[in-house]
VOKOLTOR-496643 format. One line per field, with one value per residue (C-alpha): residue in three letters; x, z, y. Coordinates in Angstrom, 3 decimals, always signed. Layout:
! VOKOLTOR-496643
code: [ALA,...]
x: [X,...]
z: [Z,...]
y: [Y,...]
END
This chain:
! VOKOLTOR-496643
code: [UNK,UNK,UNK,UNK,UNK,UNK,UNK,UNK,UNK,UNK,UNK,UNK,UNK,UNK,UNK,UNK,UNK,UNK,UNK,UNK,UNK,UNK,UNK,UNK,UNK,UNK,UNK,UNK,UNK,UNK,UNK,UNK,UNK,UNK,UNK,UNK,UNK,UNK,UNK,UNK,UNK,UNK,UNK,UNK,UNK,UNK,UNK,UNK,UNK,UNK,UNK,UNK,UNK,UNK,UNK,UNK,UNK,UNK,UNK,UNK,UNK,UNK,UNK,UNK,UNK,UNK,UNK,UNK,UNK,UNK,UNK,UNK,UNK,UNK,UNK,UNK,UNK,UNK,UNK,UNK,UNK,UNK,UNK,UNK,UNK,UNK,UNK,UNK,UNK,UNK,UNK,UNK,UNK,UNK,UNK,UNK,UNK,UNK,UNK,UNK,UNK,UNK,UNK,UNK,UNK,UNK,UNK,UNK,UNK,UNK,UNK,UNK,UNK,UNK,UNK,UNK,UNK,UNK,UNK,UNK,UNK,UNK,UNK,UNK,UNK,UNK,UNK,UNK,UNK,UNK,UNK,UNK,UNK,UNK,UNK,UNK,UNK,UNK,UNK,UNK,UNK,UNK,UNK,UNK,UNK,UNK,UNK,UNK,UNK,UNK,UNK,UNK,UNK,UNK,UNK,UNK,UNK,UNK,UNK,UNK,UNK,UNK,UNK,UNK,UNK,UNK,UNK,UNK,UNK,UNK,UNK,UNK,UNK,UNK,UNK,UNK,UNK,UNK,UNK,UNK,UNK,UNK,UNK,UNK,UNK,UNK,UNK,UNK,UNK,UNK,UNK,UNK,UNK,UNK,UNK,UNK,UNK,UNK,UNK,UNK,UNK,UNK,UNK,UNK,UNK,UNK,UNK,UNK,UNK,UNK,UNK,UNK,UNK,UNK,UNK,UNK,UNK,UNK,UNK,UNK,UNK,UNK,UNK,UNK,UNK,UNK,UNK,UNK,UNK,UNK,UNK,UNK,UNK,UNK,UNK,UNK,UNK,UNK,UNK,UNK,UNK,UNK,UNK,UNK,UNK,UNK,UNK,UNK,UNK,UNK,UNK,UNK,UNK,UNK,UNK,UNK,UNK,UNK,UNK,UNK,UNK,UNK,UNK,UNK,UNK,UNK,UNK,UNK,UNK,UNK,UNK,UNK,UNK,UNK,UNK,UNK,UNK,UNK,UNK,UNK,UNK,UNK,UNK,UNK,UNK,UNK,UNK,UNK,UNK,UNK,UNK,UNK,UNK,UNK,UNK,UNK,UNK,UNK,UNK,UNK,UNK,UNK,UNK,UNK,UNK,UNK,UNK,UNK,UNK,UNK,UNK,UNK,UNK,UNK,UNK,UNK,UNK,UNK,UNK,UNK,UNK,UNK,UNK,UNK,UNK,UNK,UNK,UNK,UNK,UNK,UNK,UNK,UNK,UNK,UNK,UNK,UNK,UNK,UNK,UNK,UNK,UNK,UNK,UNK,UNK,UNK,UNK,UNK,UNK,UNK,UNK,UNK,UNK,UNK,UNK,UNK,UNK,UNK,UNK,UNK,UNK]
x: [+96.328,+96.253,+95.181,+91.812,+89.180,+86.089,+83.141,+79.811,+81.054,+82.154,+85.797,+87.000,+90.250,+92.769,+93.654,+96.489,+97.581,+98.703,+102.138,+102.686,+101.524,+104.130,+106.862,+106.235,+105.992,+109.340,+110.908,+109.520,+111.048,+114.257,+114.736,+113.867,+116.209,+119.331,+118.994,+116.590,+114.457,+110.795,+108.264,+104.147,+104.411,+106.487,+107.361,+107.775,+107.900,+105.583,+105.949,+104.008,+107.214,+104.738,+105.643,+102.958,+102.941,+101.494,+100.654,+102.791,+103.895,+106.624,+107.110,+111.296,+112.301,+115.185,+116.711,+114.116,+111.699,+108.110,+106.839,+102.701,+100.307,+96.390,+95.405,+93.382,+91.304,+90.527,+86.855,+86.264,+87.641,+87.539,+88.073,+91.200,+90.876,+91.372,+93.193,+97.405,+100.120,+102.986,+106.958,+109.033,+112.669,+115.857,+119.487,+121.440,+125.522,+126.289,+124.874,+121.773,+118.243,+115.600,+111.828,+109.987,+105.832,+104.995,+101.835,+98.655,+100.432,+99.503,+101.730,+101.782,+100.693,+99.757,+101.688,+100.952,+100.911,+103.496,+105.119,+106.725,+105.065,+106.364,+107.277,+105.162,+102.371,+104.126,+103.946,+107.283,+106.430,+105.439,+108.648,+110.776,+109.248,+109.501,+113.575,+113.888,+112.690,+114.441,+117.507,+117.376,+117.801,+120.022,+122.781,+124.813,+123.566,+121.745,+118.238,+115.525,+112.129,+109.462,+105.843,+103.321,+99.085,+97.754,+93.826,+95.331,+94.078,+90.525,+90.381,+91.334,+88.274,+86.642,+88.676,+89.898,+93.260,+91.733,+91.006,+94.336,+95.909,+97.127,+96.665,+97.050,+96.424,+96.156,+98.307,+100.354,+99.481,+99.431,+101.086,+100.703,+100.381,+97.605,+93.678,+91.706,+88.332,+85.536,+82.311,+82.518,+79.937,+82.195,+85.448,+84.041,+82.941,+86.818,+88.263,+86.080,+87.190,+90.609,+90.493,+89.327,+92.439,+94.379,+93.047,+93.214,+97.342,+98.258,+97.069,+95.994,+93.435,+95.295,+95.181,+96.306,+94.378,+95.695,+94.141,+96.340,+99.841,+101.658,+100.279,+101.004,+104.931,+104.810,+103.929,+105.954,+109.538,+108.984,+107.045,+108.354,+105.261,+104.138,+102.596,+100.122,+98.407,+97.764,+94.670,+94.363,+90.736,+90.504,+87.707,+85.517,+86.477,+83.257,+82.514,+85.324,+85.536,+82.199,+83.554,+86.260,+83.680,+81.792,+85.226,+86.341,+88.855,+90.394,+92.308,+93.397,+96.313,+95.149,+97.715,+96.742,+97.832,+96.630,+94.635,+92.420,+92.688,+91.571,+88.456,+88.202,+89.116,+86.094,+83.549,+83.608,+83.963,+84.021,+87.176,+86.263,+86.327,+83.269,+81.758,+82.928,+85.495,+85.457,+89.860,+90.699,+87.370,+88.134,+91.968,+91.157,+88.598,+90.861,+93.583,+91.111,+91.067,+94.884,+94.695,+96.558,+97.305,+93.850,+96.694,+97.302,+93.761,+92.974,+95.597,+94.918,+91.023,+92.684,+95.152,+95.393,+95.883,+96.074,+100.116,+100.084,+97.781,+99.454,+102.961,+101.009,+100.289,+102.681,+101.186,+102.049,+99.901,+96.595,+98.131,+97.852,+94.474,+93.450,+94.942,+93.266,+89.592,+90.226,+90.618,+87.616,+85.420,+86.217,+85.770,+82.424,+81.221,+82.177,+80.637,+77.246,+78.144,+77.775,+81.382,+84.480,+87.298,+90.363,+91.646,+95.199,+95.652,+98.920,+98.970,+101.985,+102.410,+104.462,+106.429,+106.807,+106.956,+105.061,+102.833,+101.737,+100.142,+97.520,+98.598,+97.626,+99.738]
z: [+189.377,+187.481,+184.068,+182.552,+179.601,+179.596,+177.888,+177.552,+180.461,+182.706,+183.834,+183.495,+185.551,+184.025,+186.518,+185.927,+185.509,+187.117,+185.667,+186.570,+190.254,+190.232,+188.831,+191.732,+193.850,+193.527,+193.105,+196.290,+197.954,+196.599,+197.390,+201.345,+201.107,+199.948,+200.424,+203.964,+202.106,+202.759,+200.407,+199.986,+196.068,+193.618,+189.997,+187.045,+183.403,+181.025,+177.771,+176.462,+177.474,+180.055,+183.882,+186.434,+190.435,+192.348,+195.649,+198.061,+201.181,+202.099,+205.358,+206.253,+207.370,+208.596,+205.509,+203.036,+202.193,+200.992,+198.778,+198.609,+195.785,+195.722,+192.128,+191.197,+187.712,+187.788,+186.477,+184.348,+186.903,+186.402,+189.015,+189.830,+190.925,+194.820,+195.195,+196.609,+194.449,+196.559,+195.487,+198.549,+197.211,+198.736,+198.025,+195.889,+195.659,+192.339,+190.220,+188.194,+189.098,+188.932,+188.962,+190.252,+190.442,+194.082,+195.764,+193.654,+190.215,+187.793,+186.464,+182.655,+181.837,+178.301,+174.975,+172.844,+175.849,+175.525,+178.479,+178.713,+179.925,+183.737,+184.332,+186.088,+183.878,+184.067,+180.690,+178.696,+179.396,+182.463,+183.391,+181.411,+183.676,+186.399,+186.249,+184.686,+187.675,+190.004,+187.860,+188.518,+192.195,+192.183,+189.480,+189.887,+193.143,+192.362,+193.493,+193.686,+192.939,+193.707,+192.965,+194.542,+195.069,+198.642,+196.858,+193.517,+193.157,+194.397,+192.037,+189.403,+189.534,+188.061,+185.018,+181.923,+183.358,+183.686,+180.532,+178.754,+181.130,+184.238,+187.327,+190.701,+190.240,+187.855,+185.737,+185.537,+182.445,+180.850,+177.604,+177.522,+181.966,+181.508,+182.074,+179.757,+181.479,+178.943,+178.472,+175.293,+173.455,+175.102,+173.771,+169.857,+170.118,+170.814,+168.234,+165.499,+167.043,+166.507,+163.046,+162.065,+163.985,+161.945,+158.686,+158.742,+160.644,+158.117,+154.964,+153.343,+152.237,+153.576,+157.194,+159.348,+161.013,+164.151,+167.043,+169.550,+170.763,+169.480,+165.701,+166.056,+167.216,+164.526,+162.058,+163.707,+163.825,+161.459,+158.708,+159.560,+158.775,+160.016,+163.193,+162.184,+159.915,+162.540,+164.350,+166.696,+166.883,+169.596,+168.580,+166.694,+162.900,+161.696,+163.513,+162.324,+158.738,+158.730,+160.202,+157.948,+155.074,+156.348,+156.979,+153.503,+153.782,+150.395,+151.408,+155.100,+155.780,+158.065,+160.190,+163.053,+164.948,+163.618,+166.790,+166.157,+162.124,+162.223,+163.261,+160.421,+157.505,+158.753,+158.732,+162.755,+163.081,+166.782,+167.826,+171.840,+172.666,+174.393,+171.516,+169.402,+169.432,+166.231,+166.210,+165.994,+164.015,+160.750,+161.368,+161.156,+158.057,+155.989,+156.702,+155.599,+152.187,+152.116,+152.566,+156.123,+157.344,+159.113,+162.983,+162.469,+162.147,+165.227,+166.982,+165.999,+167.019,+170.451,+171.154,+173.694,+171.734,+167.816,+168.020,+169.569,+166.474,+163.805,+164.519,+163.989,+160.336,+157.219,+154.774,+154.929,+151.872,+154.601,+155.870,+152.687,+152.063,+155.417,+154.783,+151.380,+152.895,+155.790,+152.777,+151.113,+153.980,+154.996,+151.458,+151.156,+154.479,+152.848,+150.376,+152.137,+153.636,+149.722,+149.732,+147.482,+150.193,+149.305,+152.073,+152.314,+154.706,+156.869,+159.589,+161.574,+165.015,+168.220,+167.601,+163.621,+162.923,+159.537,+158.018,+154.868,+153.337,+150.597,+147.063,+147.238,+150.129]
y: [+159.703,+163.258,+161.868,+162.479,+162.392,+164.176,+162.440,+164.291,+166.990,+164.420,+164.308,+160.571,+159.179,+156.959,+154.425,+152.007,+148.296,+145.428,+145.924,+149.536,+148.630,+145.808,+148.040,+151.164,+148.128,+147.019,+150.586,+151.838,+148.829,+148.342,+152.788,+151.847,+148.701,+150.378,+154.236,+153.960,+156.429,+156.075,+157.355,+157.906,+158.241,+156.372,+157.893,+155.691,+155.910,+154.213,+152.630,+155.720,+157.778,+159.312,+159.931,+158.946,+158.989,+155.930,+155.687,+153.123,+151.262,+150.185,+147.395,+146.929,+143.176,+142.316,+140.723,+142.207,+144.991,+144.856,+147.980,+147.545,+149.238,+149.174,+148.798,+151.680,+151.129,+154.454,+155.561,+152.287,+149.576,+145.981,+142.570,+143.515,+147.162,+147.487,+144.556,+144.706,+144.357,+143.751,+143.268,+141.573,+142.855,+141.585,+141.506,+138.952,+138.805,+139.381,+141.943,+140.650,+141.823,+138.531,+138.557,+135.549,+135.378,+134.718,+133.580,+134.572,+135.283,+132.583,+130.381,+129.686,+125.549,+126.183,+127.045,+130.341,+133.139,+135.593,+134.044,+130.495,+127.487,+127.087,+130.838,+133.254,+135.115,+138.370,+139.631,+141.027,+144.713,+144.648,+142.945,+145.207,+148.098,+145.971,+145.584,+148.946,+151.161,+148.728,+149.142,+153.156,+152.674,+149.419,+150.167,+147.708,+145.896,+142.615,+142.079,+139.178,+140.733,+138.749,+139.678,+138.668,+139.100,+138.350,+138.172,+136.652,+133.157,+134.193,+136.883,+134.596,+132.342,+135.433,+135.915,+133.797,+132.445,+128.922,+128.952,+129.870,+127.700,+130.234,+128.792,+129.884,+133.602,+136.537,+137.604,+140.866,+142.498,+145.997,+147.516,+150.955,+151.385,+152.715,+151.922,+154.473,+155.136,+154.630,+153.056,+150.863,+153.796,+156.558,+154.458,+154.602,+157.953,+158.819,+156.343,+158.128,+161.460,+160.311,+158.841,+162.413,+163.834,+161.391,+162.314,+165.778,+165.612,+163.176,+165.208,+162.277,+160.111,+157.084,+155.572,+152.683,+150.656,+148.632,+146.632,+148.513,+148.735,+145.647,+146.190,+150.204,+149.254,+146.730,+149.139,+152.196,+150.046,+147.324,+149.198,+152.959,+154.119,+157.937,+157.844,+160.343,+158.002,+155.400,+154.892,+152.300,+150.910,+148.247,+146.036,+147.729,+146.997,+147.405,+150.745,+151.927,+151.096,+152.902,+156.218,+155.740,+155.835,+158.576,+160.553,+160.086,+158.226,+156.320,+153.651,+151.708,+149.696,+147.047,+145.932,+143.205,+140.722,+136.703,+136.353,+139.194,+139.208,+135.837,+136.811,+139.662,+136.934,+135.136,+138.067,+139.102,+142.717,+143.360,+141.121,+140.850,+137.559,+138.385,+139.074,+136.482,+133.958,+131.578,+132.328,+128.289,+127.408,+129.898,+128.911,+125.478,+125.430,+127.773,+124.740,+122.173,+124.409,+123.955,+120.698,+120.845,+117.346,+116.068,+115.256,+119.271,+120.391,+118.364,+120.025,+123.618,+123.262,+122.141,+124.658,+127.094,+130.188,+131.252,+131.349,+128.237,+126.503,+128.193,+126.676,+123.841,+125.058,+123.609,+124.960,+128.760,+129.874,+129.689,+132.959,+134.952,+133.253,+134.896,+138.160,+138.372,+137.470,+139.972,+142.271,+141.296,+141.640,+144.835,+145.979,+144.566,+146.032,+149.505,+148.779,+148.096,+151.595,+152.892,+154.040,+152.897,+152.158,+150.140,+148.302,+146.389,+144.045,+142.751,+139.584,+138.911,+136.676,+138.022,+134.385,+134.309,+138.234,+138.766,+136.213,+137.299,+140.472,+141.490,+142.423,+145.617,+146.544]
END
């Protein structure tokens, strides 16, 4: 694709994600299975608004039609980059359009993934782009979709599915449809590029602070807060809070998910689970403080995933006990740093919407 970043004098390609390949997949067939017309390129539109091209085939059957996409990572790939991404489209006779996860998707055993135990791991915006660039060819024709990964359940055995309970393949993932080409050094540089963008657009000595695109949406349509005064900082809260210090700034609204604030309350400041992941640990131990019934602690330290544990949780104050350490923390690092930086926190779960939030927010 046409996108770049330059880093250093080097000219970096975006590649993109298992989602948009499903997506121009499933376009490109379902345009050669009801309008014959036979294309190299697909266009589709991101979740970014953006408009990207990607490369496709497309193999006619006599009852159905195959559209084929290589992923591409771009100039940072990962384990899934080369592999096909295929979407086998065929005609239904009434008017819905339905996605099923074929060979080499993974299928969802385990609670607290975005997608529902039994279903294909397809996650909800790649299968809103999915049915929406179908939908621009179909109108009202009904179509199954199904999505499938010839390599898929190889590939797998080299990624984290097993663990969170995916089996059988990878999972179709991707919330911007995008893959931003960066070392993890290059990546920071940028982030503290852009938190000086922010402050100086924003004309203020205020900023938020989000892990990436769920926490920005949250805080663009739940909070209607200005756009210009968001930065979102991946995993690198300490880096950050630093260059937020050194930039200035007065005071942050941290806004993040429970999953990766979690980690913050408990004094991690690079979130990868790489890194660190203590997410069910800290969860659990801030229970014991609330006294949490001794059958729930067992069950969060055994759960799949932080929203699975915490609708484990009874006691609701934990969450604004975490929200006020994840607030203390990242005060005291600034403080380390020599500067005076207020920071307000907010947690909230993709299941339970907000959780709780500091005083001073």
């Amino acid at each position: 694709m046409d996108k770049y970043v330059f880093y250093q004098g080097k000219k970096l390609r975006y590649g993109y994600t298992t989602g948009s390949c499903a997506a121009s997949a499933a376009k490109a067939a379902t345009q050669f299975l009801l309008k014959k017309e036979q294309v190299k390129k697909i266009s589709i539109n991101l979740p970014t608004g953006e408009n990207i091209e990607i490369p496709v085939k497309v193999i006619q059957n006599e009852n159905f039609t195959v559209g084929t996409v290589i992923k591409d990572g771009g100039d940072d790939p990962d384990i899934t980059n080369g592999i096909e991404i295929c979407a086998k489209v065929s005609k239904r006779d009434d008017s819905r359009i339905m996605v099923y996860g074929g060979a080499g998707v993974g299928r969802v055993t385990k609670k607290g993934l975005p997608v529902h135990v039994g279903e294909a791991a397809i996650n909800p915006v790649p299968m809103k782009m999915i049915v929406q660039e179908v939908k621009k060819i179909a109108g009202d024709c009904g179509l199954n979709v199904e999505i499938y990964v010839p390599r898929g359940e190889e590939i797998a055995k080299n990624t984290l599915n097993s663990k969170l309970g995916i089996v059988g393949g990878i999972s179709i993932l991707g919330t911007s449809g995008l893959v931003k080409p960066m070392s993890e050094e290059a990546f920071k540089d940028s982030l503290a590029l852009e938190l000086k963008v922010a402050l100086k657009e924003s004309e203020s000595k205020h900023l938020v602070f989000t892990f990436g695109n769920y926490g920005k949406n949250y805080a663009l349509e739940k909070l209607r807060m200005d756009g210009k005064m968001i930065v979102v900082i991946s995993n690198f809260v300490g880096f950050m809070i630093e260059k937020a210090c050194e930039a200035g700034v007065e005071k942050i609204f941290f806004i993040g998910n429970i999953g990766k604030l979690v980690k913050v309350a408990g004094g991690i400041f690079h979130t990868h689970s790489r890194v660190s992941d203590a997410r069910l640990e800290i969860l659990a131990s801030n229970a014991i403080l609330c006294g949490e019934k001794h059958e729930n602690i067992l069950k969060i330290l055994n759960s799949n995933t932080t929203e699975e544990a915490i609708s484990y949780i009874e006691n609701r104050d934990i969450f604004q006990i975490l929200a006020e350490k994840a607030r203390v923390k990242c005060q005291e690092l600034a403080e380390r740093n020599g500067k005076k930086l207020e920071v307000a926190t907010l947690v909230f779960s993709n299941s339970m919407g907000e959780l709780a939030r500091s005083e001073n927010f």
